[in-house]
PDBQT receptor file of N, H, CA, C and O in Angstrom, charges set to zero:
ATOM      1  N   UNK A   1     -98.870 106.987 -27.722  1.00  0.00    +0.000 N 
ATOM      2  CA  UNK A   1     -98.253 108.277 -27.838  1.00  0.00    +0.000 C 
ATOM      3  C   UNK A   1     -97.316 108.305 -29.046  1.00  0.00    +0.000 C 
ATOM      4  O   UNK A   1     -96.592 107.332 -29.258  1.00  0.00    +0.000 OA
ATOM      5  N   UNK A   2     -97.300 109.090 -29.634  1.00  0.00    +0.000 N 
ATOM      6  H   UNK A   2     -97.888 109.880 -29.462  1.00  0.00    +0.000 HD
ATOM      7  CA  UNK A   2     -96.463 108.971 -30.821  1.00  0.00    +0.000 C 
ATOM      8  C   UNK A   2     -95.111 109.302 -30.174  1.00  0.00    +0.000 C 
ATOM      9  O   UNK A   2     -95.077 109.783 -29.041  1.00  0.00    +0.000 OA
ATOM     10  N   UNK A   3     -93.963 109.044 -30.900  1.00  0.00    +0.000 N 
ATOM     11  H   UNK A   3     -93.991 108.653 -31.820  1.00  0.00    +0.000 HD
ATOM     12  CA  UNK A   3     -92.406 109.235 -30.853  1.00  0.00    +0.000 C 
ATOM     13  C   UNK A   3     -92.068 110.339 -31.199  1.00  0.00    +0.000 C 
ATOM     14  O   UNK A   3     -92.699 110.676 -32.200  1.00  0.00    +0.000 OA
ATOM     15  N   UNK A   4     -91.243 111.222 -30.799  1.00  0.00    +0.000 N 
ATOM     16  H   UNK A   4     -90.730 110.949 -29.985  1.00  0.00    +0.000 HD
ATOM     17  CA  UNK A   4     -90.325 112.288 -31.323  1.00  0.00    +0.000 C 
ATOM     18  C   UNK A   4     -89.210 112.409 -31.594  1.00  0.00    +0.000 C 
ATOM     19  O   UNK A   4     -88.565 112.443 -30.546  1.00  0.00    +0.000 OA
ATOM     20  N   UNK A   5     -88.378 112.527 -32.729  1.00  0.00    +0.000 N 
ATOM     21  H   UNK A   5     -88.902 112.499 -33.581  1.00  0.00    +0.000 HD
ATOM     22  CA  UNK A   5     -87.155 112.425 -32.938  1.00  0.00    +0.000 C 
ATOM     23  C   UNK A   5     -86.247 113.328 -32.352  1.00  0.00    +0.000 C 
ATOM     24  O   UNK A   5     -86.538 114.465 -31.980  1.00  0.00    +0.000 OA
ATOM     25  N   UNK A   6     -84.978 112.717 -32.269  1.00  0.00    +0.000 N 
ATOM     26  H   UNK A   6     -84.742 111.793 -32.571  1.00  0.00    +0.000 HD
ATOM     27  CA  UNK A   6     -84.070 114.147 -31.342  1.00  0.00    +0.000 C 
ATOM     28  C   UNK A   6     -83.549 114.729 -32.172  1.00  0.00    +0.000 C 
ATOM     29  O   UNK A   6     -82.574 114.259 -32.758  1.00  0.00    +0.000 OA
ATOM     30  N   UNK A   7     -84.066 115.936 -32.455  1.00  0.00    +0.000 N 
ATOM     31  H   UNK A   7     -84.858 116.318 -31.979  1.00  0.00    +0.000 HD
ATOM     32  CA  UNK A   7     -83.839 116.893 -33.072  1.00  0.00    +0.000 C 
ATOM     33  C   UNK A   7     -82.976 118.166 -32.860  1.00  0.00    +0.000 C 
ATOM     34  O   UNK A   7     -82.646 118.977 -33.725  1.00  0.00    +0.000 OA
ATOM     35  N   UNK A   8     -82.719 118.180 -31.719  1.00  0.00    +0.000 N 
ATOM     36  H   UNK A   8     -82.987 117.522 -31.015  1.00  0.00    +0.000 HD
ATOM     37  CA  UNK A   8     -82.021 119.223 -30.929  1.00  0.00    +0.000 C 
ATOM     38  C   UNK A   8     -82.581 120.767 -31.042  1.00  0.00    +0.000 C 
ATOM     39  O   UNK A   8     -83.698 121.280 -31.106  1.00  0.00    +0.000 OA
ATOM     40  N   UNK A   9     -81.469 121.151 -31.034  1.00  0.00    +0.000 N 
ATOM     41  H   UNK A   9     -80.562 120.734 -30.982  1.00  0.00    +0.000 HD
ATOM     42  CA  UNK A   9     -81.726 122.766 -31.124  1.00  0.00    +0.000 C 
ATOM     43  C   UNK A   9     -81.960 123.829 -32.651  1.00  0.00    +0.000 C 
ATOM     44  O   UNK A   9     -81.190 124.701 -33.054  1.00  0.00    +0.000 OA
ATOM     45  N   UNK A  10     -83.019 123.472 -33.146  1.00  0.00    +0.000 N 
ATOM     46  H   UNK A  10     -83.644 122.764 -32.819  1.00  0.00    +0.000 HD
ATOM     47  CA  UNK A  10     -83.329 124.073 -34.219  1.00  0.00    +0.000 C 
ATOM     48  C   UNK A  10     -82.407 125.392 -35.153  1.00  0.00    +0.000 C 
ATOM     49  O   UNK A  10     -81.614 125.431 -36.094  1.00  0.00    +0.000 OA
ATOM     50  N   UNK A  11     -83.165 126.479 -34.114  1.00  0.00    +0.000 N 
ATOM     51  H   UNK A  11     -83.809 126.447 -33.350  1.00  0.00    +0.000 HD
ATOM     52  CA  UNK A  11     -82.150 127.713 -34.560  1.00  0.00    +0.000 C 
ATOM     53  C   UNK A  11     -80.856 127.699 -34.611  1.00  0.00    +0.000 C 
ATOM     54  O   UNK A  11     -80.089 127.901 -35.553  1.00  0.00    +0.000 OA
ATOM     55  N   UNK A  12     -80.586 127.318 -32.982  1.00  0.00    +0.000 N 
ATOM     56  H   UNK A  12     -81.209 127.154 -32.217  1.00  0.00    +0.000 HD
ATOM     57  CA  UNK A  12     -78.633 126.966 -33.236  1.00  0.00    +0.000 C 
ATOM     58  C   UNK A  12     -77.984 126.238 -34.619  1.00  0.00    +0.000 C 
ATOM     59  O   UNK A  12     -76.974 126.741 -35.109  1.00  0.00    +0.000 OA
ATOM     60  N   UNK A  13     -78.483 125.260 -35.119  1.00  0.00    +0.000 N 
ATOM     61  H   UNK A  13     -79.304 124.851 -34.720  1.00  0.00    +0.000 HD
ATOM     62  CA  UNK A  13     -78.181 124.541 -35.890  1.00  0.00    +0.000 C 
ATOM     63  C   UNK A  13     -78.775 125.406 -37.273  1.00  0.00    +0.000 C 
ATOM     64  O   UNK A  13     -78.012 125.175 -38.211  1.00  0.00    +0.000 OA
ATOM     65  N   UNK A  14     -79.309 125.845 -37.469  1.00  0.00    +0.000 N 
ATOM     66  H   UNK A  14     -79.929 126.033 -36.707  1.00  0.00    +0.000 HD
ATOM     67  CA  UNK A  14     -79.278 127.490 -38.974  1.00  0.00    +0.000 C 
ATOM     68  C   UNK A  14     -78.258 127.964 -38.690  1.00  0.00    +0.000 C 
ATOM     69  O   UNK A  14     -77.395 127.683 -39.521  1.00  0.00    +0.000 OA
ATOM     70  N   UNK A  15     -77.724 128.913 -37.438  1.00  0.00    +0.000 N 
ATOM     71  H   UNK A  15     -78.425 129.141 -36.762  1.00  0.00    +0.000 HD
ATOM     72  CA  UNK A  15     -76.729 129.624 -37.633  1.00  0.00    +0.000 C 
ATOM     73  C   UNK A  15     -75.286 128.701 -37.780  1.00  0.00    +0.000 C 
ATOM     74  O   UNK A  15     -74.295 129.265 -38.243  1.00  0.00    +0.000 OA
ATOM     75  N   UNK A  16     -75.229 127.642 -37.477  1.00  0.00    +0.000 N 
ATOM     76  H   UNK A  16     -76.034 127.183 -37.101  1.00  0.00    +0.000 HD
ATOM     77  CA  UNK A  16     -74.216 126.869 -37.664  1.00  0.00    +0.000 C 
ATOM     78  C   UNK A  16     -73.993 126.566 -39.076  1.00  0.00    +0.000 C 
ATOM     79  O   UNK A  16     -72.843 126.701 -39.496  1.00  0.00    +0.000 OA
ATOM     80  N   UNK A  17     -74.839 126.208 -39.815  1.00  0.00    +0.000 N 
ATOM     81  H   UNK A  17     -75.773 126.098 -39.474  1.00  0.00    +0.000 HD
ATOM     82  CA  UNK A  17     -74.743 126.069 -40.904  1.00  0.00    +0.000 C 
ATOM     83  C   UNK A  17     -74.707 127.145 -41.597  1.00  0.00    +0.000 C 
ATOM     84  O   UNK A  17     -74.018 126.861 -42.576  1.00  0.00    +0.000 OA
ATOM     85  N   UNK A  18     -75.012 128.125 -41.667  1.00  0.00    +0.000 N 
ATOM     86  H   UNK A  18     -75.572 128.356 -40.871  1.00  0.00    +0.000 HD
ATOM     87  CA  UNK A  18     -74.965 129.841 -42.156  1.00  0.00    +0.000 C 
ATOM     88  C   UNK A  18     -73.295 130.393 -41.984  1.00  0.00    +0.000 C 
ATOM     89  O   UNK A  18     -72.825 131.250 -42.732  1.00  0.00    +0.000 OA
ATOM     90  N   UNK A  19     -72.738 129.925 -41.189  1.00  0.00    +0.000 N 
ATOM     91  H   UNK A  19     -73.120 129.228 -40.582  1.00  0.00    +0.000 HD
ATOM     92  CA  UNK A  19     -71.420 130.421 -40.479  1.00  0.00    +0.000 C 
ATOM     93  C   UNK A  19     -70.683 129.398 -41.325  1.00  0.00    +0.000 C 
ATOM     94  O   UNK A  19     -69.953 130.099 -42.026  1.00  0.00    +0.000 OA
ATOM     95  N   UNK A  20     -70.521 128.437 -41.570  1.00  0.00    +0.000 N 
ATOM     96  H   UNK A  20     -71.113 127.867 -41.001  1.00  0.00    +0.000 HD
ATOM     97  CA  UNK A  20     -69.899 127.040 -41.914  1.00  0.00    +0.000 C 
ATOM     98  C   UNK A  20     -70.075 127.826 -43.946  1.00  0.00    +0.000 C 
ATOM     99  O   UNK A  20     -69.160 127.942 -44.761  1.00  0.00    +0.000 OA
ATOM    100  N   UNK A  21     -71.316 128.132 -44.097  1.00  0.00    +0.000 N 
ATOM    101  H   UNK A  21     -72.060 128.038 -43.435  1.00  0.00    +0.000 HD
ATOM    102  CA  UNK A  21     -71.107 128.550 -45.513  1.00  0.00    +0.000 C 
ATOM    103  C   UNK A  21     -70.603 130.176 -46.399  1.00  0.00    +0.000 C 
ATOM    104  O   UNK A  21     -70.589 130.573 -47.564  1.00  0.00    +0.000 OA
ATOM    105  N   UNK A  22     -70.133 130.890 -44.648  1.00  0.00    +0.000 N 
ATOM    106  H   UNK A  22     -70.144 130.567 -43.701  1.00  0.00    +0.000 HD
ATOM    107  CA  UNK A  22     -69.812 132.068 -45.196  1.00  0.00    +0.000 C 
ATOM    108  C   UNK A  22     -68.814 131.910 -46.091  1.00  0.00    +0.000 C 
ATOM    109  O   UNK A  22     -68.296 130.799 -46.201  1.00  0.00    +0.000 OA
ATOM    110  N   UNK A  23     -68.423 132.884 -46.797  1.00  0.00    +0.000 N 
ATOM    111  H   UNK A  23     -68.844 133.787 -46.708  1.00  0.00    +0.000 HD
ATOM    112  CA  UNK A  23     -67.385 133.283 -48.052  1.00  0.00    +0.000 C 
ATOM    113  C   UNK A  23     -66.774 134.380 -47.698  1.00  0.00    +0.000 C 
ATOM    114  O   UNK A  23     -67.677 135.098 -47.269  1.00  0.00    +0.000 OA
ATOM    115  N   UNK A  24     -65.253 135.245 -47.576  1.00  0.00    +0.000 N 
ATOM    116  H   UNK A  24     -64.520 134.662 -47.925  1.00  0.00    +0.000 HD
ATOM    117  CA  UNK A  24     -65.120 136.173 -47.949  1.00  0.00    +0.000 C 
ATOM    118  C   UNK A  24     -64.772 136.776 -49.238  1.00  0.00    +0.000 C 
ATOM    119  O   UNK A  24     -63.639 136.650 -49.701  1.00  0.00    +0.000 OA
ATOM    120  N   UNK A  25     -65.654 137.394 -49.807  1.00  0.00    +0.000 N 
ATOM    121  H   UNK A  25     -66.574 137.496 -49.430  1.00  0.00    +0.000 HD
ATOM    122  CA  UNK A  25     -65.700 137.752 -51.666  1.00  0.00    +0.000 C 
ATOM    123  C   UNK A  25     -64.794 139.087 -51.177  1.00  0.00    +0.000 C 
ATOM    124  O   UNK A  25     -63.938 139.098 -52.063  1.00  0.00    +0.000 OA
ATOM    125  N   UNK A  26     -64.568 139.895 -50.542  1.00  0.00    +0.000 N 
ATOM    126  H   UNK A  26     -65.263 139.885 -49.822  1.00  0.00    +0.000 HD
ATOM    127  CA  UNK A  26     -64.544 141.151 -50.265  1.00  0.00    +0.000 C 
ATOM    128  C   UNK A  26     -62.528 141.158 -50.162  1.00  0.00    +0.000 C 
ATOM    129  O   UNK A  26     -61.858 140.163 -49.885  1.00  0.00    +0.000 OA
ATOM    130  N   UNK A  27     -62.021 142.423 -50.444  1.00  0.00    +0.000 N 
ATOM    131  H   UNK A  27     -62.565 143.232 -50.669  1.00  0.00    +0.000 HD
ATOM    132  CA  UNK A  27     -60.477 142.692 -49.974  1.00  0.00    +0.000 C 
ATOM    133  C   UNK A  27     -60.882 142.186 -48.194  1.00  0.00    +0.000 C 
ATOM    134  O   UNK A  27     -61.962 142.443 -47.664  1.00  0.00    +0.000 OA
ATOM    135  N   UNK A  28     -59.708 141.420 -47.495  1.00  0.00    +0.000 N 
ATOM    136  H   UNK A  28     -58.830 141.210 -47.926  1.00  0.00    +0.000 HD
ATOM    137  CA  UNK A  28     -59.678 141.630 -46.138  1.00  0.00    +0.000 C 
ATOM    138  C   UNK A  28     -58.719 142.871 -45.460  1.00  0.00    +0.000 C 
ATOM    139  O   UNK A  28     -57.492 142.879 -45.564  1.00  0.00    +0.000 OA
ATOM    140  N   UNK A  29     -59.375 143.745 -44.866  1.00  0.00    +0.000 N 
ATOM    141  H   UNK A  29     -60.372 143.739 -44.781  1.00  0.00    +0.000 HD
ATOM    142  CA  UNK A  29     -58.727 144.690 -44.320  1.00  0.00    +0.000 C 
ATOM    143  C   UNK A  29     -58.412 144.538 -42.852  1.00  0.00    +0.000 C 
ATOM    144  O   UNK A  29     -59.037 143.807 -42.082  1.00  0.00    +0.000 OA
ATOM    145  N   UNK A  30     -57.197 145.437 -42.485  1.00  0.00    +0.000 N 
ATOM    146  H   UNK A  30     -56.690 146.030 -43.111  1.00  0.00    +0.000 HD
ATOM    147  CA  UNK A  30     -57.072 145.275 -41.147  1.00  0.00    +0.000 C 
ATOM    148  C   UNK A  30     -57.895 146.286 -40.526  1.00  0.00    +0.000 C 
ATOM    149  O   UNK A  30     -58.539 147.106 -41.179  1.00  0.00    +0.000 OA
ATOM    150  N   UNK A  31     -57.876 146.227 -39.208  1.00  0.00    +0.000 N 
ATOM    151  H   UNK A  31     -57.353 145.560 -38.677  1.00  0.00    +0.000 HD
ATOM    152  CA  UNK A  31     -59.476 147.085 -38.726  1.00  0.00    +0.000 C 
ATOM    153  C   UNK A  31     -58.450 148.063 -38.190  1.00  0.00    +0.000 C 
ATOM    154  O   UNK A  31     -59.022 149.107 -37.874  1.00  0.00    +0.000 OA
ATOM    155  N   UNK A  32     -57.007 148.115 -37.948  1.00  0.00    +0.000 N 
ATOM    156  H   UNK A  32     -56.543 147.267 -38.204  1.00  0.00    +0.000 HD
ATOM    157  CA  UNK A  32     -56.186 149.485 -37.485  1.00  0.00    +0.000 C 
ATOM    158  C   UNK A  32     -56.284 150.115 -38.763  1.00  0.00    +0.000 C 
ATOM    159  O   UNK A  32     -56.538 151.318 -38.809  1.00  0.00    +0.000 OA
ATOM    160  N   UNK A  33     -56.073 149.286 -40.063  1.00  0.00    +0.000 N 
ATOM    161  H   UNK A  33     -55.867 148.308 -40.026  1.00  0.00    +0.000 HD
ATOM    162  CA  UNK A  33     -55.498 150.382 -41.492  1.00  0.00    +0.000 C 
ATOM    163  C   UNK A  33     -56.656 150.806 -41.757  1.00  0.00    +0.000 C 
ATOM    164  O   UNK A  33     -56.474 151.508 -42.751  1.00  0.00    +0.000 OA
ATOM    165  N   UNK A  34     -58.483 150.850 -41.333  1.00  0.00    +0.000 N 
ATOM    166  H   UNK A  34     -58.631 150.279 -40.525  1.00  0.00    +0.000 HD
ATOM    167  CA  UNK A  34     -59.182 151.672 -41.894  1.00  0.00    +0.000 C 
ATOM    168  C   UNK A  34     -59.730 152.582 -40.486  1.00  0.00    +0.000 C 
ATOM    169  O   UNK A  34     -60.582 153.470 -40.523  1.00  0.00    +0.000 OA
ATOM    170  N   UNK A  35     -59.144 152.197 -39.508  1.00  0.00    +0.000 N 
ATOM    171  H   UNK A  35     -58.452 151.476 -39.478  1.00  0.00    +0.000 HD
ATOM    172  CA  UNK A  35     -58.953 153.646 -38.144  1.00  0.00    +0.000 C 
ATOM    173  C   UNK A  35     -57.500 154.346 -38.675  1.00  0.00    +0.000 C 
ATOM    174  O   UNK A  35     -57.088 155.164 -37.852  1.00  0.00    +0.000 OA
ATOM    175  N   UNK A  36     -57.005 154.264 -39.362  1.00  0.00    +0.000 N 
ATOM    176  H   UNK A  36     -57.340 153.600 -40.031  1.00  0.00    +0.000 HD
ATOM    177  CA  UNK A  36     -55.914 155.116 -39.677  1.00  0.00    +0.000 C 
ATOM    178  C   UNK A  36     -56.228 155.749 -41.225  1.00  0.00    +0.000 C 
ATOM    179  O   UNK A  36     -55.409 156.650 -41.411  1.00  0.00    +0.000 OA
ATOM    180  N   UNK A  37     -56.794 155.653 -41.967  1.00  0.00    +0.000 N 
ATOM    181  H   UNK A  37     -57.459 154.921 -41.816  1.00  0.00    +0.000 HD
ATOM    182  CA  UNK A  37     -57.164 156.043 -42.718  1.00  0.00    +0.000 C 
ATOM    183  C   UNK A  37     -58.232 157.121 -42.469  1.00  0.00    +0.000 C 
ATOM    184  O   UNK A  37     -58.508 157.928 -43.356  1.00  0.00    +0.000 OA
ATOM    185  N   UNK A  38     -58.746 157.138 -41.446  1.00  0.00    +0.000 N 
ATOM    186  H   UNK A  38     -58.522 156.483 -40.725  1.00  0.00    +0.000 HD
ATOM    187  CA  UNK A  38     -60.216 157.458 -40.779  1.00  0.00    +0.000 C 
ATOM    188  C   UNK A  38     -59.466 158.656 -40.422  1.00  0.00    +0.000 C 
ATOM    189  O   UNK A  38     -59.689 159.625 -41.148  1.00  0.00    +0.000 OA
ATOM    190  N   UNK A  39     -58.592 158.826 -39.432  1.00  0.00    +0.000 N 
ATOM    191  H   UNK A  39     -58.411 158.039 -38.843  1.00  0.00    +0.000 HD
ATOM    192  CA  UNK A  39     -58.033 159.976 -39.561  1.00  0.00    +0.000 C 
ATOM    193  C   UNK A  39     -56.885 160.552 -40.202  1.00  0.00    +0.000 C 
ATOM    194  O   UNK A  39     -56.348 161.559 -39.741  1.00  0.00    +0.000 OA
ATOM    195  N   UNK A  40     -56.476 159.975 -41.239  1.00  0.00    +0.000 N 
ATOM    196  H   UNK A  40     -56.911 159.156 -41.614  1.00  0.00    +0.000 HD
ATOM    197  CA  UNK A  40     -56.077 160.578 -42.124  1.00  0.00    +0.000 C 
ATOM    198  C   UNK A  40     -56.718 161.916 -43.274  1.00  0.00    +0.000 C 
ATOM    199  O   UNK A  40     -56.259 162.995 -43.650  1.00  0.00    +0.000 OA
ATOM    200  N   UNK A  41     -58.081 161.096 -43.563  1.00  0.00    +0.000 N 
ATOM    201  H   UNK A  41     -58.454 160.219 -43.257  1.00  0.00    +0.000 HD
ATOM    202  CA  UNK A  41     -58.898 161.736 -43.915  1.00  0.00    +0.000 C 
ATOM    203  C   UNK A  41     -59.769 162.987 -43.101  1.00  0.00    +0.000 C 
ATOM    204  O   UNK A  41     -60.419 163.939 -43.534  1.00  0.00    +0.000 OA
ATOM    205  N   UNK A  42     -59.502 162.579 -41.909  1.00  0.00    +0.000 N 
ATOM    206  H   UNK A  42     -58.974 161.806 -41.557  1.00  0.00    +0.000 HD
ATOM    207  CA  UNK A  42     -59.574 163.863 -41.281  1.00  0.00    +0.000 C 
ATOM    208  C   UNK A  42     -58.784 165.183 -41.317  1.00  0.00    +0.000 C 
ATOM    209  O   UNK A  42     -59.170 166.338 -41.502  1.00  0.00    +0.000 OA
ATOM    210  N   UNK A  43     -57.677 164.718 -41.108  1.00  0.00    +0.000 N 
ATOM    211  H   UNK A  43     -57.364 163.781 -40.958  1.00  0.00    +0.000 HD
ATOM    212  CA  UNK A  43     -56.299 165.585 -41.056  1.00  0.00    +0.000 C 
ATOM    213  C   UNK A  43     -56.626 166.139 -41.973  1.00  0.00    +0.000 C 
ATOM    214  O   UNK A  43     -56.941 167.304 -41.732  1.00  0.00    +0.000 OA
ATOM    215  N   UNK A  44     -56.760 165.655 -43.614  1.00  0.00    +0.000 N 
ATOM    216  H   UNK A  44     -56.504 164.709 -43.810  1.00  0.00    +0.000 HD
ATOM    217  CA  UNK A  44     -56.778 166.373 -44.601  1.00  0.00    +0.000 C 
ATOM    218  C   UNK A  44     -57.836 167.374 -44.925  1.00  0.00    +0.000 C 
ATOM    219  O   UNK A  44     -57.655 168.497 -45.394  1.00  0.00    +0.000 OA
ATOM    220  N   UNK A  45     -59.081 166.750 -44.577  1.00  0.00    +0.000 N 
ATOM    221  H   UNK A  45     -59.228 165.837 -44.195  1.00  0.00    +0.000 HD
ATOM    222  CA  UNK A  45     -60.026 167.620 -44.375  1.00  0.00    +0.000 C 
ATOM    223  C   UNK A  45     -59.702 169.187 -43.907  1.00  0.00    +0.000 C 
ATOM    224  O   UNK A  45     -59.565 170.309 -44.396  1.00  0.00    +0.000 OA
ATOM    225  N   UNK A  46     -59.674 168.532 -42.694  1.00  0.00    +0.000 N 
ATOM    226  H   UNK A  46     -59.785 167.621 -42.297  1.00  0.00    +0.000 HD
ATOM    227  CA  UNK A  46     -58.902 170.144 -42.208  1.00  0.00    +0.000 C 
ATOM    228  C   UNK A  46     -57.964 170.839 -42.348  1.00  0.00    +0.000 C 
ATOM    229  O   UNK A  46     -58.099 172.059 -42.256  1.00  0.00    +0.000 OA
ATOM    230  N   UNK A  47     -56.917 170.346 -42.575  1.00  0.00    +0.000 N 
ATOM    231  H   UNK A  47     -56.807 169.355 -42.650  1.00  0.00    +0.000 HD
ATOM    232  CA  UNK A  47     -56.208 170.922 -43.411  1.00  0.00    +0.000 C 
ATOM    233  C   UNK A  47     -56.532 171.760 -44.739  1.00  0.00    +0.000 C 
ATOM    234  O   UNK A  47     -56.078 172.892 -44.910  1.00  0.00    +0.000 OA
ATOM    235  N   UNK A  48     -57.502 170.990 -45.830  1.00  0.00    +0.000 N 
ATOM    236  H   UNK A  48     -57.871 170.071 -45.691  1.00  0.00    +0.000 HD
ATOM    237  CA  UNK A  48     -57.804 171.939 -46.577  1.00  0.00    +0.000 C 
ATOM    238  C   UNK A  48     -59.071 173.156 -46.312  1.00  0.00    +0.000 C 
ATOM    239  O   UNK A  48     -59.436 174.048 -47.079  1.00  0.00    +0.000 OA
ATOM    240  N   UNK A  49     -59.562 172.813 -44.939  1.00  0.00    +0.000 N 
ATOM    241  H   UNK A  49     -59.266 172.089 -44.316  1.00  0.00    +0.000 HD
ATOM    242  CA  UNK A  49     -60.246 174.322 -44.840  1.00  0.00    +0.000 C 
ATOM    243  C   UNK A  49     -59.340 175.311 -44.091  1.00  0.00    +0.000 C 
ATOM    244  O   UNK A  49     -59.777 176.385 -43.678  1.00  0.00    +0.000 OA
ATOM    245  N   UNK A  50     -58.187 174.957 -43.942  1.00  0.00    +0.000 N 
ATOM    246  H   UNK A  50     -57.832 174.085 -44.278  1.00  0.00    +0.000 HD
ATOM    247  CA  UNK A  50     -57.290 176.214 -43.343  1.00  0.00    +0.000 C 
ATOM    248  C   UNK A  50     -56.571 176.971 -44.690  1.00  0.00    +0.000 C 
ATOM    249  O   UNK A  50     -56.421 178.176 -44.887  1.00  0.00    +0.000 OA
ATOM    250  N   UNK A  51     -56.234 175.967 -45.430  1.00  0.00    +0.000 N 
ATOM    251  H   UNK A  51     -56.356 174.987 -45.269  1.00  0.00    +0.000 HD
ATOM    252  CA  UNK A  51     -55.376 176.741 -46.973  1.00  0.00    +0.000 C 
ATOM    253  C   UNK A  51     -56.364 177.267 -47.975  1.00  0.00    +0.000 C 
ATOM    254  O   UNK A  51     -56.003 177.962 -48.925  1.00  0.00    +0.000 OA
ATOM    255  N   UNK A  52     -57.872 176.861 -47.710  1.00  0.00    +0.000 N 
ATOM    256  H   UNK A  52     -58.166 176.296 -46.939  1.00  0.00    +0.000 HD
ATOM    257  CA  UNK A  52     -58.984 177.100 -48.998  1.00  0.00    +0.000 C 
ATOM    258  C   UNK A  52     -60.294 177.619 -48.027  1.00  0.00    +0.000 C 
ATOM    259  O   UNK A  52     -61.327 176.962 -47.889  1.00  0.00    +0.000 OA
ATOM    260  N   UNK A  53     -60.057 178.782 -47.462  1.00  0.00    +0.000 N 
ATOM    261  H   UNK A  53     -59.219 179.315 -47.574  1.00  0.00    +0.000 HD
ATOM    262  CA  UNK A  53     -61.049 179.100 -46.911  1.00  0.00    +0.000 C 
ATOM    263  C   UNK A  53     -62.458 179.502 -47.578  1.00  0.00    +0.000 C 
ATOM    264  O   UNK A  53     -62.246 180.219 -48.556  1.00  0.00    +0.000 OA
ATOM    265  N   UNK A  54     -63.502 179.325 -47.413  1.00  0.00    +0.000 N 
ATOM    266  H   UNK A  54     -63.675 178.743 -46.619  1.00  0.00    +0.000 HD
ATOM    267  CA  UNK A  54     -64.506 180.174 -48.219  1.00  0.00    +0.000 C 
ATOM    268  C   UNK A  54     -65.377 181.113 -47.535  1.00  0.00    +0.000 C 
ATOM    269  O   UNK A  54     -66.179 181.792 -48.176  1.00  0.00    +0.000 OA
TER     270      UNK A  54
């Protein structure tokens, strides 16, 4: 019978290594300051269809 090496868990071990080589290249934001921005930009929105009606 031939031998098999222990190899374990294939896939698990991609995402481990995938996770281990992330980078963040990007600004880090906080996830409240772009829900507050979110409606900020709302507010204003509406706001300018009450002063600039068409």
């Amino acid at each position: 019978m031939a031998e098999k090496k222990n190899e374990g868990f294939q896939s698990g071990a991609g995402l481990i290594r995938y996770f281990e080589e992330e980078e963040i290249k990007g600004p880090a934001l906080d996830p409240k300051l772009v829900i507050y921005i979110g409606i900020a930009m709302a507010v204003i929105v509406e706001l300018a269809k009450i002063f600039w009606p068409i």
